[in-house]
C-alpha positions as CSV (number, residue, x, y, z in Angstrom):
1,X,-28.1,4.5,11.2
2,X,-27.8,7.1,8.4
3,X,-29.5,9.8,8.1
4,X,-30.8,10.4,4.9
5,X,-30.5,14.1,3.0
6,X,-33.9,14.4,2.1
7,X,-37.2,12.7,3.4
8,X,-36.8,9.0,2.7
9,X,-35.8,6.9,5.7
10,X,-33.0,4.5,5.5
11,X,-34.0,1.5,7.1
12,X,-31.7,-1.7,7.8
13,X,-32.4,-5.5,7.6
14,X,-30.6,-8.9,7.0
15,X,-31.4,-11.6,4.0
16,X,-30.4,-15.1,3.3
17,X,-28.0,-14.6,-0.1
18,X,-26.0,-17.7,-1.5
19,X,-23.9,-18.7,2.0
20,X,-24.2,-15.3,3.9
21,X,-27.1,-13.7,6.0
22,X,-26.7,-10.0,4.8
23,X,-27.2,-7.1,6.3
24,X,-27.9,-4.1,4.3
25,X,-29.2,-0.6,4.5
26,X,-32.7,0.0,2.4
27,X,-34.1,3.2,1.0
28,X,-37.0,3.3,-1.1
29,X,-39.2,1.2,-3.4
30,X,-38.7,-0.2,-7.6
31,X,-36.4,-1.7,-9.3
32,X,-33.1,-3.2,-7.7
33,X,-30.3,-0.7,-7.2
34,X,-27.4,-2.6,-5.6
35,X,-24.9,-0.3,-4.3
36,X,-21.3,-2.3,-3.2
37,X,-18.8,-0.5,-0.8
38,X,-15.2,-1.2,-0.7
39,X,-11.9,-1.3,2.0
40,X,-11.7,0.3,4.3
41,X,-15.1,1.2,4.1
42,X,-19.3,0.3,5.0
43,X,-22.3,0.9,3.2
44,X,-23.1,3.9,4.8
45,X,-21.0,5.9,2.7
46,X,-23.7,5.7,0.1
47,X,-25.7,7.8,2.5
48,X,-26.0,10.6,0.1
49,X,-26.5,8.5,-3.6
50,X,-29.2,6.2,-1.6
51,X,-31.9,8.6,-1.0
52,X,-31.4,10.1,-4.5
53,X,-31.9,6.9,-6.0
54,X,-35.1,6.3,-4.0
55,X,-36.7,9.9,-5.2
56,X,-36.0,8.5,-8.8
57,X,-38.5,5.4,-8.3
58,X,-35.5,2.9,-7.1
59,X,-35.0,0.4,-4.5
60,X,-31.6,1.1,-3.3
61,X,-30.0,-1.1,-1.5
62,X,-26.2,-0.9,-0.1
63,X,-25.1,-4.3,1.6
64,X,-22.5,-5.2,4.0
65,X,-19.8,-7.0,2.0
66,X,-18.9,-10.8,3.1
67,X,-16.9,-10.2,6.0
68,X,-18.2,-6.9,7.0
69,X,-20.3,-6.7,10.4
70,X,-22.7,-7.3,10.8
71,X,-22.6,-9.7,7.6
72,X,-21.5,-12.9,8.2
73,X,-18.0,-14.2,7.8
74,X,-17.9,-16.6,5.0
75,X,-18.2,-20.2,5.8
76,X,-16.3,-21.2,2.7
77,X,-13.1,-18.5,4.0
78,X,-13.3,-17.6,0.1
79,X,-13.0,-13.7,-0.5
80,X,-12.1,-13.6,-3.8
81,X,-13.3,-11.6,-6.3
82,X,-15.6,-13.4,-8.5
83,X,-16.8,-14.6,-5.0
84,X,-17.9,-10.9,-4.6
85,X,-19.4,-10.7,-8.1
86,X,-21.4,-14.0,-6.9
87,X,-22.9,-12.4,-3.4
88,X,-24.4,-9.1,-5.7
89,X,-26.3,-11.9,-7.9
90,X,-27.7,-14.0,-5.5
91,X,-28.6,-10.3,-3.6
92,X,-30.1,-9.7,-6.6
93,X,-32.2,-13.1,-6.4
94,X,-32.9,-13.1,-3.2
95,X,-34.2,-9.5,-3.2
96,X,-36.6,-10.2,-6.1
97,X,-34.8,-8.1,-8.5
98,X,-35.5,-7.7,-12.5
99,X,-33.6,-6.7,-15.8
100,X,-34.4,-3.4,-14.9
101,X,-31.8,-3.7,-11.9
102,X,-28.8,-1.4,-11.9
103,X,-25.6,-1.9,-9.8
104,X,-22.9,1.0,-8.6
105,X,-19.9,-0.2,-6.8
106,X,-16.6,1.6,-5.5
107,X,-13.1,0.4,-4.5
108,X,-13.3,-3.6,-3.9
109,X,-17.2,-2.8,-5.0
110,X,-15.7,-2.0,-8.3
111,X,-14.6,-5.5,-9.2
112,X,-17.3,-6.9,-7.6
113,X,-20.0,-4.8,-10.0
114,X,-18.3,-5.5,-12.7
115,X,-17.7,-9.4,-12.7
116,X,-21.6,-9.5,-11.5
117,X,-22.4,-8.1,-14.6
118,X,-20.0,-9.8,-16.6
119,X,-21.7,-13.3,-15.3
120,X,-24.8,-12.8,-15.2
121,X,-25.7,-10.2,-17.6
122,X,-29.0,-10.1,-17.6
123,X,-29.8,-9.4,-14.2
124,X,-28.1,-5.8,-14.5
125,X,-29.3,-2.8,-17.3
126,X,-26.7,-0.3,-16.4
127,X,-23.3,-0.7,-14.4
128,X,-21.5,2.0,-12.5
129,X,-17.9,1.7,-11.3
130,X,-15.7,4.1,-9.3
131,X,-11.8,3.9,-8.0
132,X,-10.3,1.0,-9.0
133,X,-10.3,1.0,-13.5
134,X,-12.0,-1.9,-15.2
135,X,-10.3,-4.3,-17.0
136,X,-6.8,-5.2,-16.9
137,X,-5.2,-1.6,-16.3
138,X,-4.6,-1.8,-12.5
139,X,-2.8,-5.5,-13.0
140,X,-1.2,-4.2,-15.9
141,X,0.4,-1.3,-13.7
142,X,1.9,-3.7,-11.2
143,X,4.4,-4.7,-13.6
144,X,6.7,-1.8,-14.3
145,X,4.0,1.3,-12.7
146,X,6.6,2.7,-9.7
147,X,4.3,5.3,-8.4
148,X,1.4,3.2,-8.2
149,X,3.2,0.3,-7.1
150,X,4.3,2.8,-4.1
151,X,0.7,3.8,-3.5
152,X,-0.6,0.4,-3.5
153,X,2.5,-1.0,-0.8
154,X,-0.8,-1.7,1.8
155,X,-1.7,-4.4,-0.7
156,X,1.7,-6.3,0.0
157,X,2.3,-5.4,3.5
158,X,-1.4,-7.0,4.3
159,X,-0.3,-10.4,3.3
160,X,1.8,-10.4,6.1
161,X,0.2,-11.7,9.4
162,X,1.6,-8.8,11.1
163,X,-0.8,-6.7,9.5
164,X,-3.7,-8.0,11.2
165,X,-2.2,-6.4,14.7
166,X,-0.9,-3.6,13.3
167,X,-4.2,-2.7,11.3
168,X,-6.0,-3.5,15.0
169,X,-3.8,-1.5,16.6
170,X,-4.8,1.8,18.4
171,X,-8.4,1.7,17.7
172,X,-7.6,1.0,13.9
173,X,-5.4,4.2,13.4
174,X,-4.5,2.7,10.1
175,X,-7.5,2.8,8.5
176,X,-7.4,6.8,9.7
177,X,-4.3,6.9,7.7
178,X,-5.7,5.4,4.6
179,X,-8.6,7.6,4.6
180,X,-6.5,10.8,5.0
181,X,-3.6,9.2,2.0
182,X,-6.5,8.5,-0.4
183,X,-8.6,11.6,0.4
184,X,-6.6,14.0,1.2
185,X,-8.3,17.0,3.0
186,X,-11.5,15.2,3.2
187,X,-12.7,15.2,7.1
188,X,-13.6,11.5,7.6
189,X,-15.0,12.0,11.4
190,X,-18.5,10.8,9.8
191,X,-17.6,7.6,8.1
192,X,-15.1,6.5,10.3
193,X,-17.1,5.1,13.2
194,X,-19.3,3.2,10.9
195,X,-15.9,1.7,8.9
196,X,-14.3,0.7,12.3
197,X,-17.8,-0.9,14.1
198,X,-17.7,-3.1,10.6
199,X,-13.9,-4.4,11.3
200,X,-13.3,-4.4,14.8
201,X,-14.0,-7.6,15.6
202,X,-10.4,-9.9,14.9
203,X,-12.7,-12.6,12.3
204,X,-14.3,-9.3,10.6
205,X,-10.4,-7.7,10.1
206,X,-9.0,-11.0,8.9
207,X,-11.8,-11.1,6.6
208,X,-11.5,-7.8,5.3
209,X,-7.9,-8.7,4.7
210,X,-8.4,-11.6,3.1
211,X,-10.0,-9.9,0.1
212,X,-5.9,-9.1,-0.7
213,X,-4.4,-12.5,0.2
214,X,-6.9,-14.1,-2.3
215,X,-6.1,-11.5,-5.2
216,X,-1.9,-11.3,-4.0
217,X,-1.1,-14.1,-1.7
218,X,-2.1,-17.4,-0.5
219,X,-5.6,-16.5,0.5
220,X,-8.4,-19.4,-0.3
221,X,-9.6,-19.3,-3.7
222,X,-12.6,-21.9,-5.3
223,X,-12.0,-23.5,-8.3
224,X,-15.5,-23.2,-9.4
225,X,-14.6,-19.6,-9.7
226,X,-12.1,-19.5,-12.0
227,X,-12.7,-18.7,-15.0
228,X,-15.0,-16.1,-13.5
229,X,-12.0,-14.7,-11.6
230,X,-10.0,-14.8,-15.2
231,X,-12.8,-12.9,-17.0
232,X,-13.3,-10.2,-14.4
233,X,-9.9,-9.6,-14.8
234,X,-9.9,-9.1,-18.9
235,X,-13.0,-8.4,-19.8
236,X,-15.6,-5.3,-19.2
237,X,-19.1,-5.2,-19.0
238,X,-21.4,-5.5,-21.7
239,X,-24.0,-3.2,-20.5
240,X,-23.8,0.9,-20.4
241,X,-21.3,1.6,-17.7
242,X,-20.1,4.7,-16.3
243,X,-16.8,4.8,-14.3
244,X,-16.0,7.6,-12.3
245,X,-12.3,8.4,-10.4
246,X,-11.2,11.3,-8.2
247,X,-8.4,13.3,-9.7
248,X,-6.6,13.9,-6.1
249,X,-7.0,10.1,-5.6
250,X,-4.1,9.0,-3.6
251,X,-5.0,4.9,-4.0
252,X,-4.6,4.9,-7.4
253,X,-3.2,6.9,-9.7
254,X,-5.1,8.7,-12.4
255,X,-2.6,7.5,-14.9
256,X,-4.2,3.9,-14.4
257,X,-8.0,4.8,-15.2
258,X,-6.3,6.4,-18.4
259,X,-5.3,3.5,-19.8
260,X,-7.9,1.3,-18.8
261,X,-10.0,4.2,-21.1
262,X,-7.7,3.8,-23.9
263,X,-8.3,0.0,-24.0
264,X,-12.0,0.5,-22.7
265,X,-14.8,-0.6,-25.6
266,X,-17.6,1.9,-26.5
267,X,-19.9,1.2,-23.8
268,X,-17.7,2.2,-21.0
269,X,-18.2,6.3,-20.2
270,X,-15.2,7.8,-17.9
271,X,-15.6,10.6,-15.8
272,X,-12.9,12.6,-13.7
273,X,-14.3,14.0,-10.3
274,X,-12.2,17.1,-9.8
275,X,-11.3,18.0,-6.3
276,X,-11.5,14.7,-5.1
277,X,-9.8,11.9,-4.1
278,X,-10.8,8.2,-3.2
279,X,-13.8,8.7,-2.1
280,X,-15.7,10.4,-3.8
281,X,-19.1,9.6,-3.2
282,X,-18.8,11.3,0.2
283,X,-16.2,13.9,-0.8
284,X,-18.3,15.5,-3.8
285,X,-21.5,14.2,-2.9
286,X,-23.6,16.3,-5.3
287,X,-21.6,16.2,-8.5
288,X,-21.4,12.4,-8.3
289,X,-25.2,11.8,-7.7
290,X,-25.8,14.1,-10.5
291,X,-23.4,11.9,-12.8
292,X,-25.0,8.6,-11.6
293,X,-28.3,9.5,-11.9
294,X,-28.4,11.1,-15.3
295,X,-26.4,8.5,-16.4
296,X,-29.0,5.5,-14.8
297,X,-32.2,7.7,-15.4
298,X,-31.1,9.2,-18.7
């Protein structure tokens, strides 16, 4: 379990939400806010924003995404997207939440914040994103981007099924490598363990990796979802959002959030976290608390 920076315990319990029982780390009491971790990653990364959010007069909550022990696989083997964006609303139902509900995702959390809000608008006031750029930019940079096509050659190699041993392999070294390409400098020794406990099971991992063969590959995708899945990957938010990205960050390049701010309506606020890389929630705790909560509270 985390320990929390200042006096408000994080506690941990699991809740019936649209096909999964979720489990999810608790801090505090108000309205909802839903805080969505990425790959390769676990909610307790959000060990420093959650308590913060709690002293505000906020229920935050930080779940284990579909896939992620000890959340439950998916039934449906869908880990697309807009399947995402669907799990944070019916977490927001299922948790009793209002309009007064914010939600703050990073990495894969990103998409998934933003399509909830782009659905079902009026379950979220504010939106905040961090790592991956809203919008089309990152698709966009696939198509003639060399440097982050380079940075991003994980995303191809994982739709191999030889990724699932080699990602496996040696107590899940790779995700040791990921951590130290994206962050550079950043020691990880803290998050690590709680990463690894959430993806060493084989299912969890082949979960995990599924969330790229469904955007990439051949992974399962539902019909039902897309035109979801095509507007989460044109449109932005509708609500205040703020989206944050580490200069250093060695997942994707800052170049990308750039032009997803040139193309970005009004409503969308960037911020560059400097001295940081991927992670920056963990990496510059302080400054990025500061940014989220003036920007939710203000």
């Amino acid at each position: 379990m985390s320990t929390p920076k200042k006096g408000t315990p994080i506690t941990s319990s699991t809740i019936r939400a649209g096909e999964l029982d979720v489990t999810f780390l608790e801090c505090g009491s108000g309205p909802l806010a839903l805080c969505m971790h990425g790959f390769p990653d676990s909610p307790h990364t959000w060990r420093h924003l959650m308590p913060e959010l709690a002293e505000r007069g906020y229920r935050a909550v930080a779940p284990f995404q579909r896939g992620y022990s000890p959340t439950t696989v998916a039934p449906s083997g869908v880990y697309q997207t807009a399947a995402l964006a669907r799990d944070a609303n019916a977490l927001h139902e299922a948790l009793g939440g209002d309009g007064r509900a914010v939600i703050i995702g990073h990495d894969w959390g990103a998409p998934t914040v933003c399509g909830a809000a782009i659905d079902q608008p009026h379950r979220w006031s504010k939106v905040v994103s961090i790592a991956v750029p809203p919008g089309p930019a990152l698709g966009v940079s696939f198509l003639g981007n060399l440097a982050q096509i380079q940075r991003s050659w994980y995303m191809f190699f994982f739709q191999h099924a030889l990724a699932n041993h080699v990602v496996a392999a040696n107590d899940l070294a790779f995700i040791d490598m990921l951590w130290s390409q994206w962050s550079p400098g950043y020691d990880a020794s803290r998050d690590l363990p709680f990463v690894k406990d959430a993806l060493r099971s084989p299912e969890n991992l082949q979960a995990a990796l599924g969330y790229y063969r469904a955007t990439l590959g051949d992974g399962k995708r539902d019909p039902e979802l897309a035109t979801l899945q095509q507007r989460m990957g044109s449109e932005f938010p509708t609500q205040p959002m703020l989206y944050l990205h580490g200069e250093d960050c060695g997942c994707i390049g800052i170049e990308v959030a750039k032009a997803a701010q040139a193309t970005a309506p009004a409503n969308v606020r960037f911020e560059y976290v400097a001295n940081a890389g991927h992670f920056v929630q963990v990496e510059r705790p302080d400054h990025v608390n500061r940014l989220i909560l003036d920007f939710i509270v203000g």
